[in-house]
C-alpha positions in Angstrom: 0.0 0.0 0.0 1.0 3.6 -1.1 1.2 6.5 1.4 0.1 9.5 0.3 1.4 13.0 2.1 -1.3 15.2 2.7 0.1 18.9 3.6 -1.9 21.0 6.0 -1.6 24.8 4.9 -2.6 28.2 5.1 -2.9 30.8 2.4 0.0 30.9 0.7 2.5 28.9 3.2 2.9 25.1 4.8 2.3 24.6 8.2 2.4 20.8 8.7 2.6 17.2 7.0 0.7 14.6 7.9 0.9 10.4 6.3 -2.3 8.2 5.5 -2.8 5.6 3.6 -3.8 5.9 0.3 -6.5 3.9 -1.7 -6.0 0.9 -3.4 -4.3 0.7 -7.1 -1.4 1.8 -8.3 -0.4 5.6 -8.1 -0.8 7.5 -11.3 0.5 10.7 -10.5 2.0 12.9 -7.5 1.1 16.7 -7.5 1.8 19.7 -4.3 1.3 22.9 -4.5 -0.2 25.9 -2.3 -3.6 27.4 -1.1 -4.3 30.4 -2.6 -7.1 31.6 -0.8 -9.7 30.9 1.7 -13.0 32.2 3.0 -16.2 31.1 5.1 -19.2 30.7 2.9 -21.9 30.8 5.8 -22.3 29.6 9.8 -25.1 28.3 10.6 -25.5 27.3 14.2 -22.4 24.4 14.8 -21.6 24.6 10.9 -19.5 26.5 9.3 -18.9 26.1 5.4 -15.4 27.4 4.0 -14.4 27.6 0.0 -10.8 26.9 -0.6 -8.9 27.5 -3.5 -5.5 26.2 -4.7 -3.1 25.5 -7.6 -0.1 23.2 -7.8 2.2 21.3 -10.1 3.2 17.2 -10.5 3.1 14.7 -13.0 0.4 12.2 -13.6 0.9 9.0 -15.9 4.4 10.4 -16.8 3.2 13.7 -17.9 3.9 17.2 -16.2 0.8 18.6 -14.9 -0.6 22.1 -13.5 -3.7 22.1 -11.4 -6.5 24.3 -9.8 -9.3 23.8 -8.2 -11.9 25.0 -5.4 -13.1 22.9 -2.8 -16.4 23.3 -0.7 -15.6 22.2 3.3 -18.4 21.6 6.0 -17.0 21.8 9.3 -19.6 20.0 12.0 -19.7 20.0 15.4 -17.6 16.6 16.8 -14.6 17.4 14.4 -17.1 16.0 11.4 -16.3 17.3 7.8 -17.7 17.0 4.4 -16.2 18.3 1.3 -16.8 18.2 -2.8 -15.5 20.5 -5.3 -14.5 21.0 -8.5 -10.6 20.5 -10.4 -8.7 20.9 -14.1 -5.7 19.8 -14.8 
């Protein structure tokens, strides 16, 4: 099994690295880059919803990629999230 290195960041710098395992299959592609911005949507109540935006670099099936995207995060009471969002390549 592959590990995958997720980087937790802020706008525009890293602040931590973190390992989990990553799904099964072979790994196509590896890609980092950096948030490039961050806002809350709306809080309601316990939830809070925050859009995130980023853009990074890597290769994927032997090719040099760029990538952005936006990402839309629920945050839950109990330390619960949900996310979905859209990404090009």
């Amino acid at each position: 099994m592959h590990m995958v290195e997720r980087v937790i960041a802020r706008p525009g710098k890293r602040v931590g690295k973190e390992s989990a395992p990553m799904a099964l299959g072979d790994q196509i592609g590896e890609a980092s880059g950096t948030i490039t911005g961050t806002r809350v949507i709306k809080s309601i109540g316990t939830q809070a919803q925050i859009e995130v935006s980023f853009q990074g670099s890597g290769t994927m099936l032997g090719q040099d990629i760029t990538d952005i995207g936006t990402y839309w995060q629920t945050l839950r009471a109990g330390a619960c999230s949900t996310a979905k969002g859209t990404y090009s390549i």
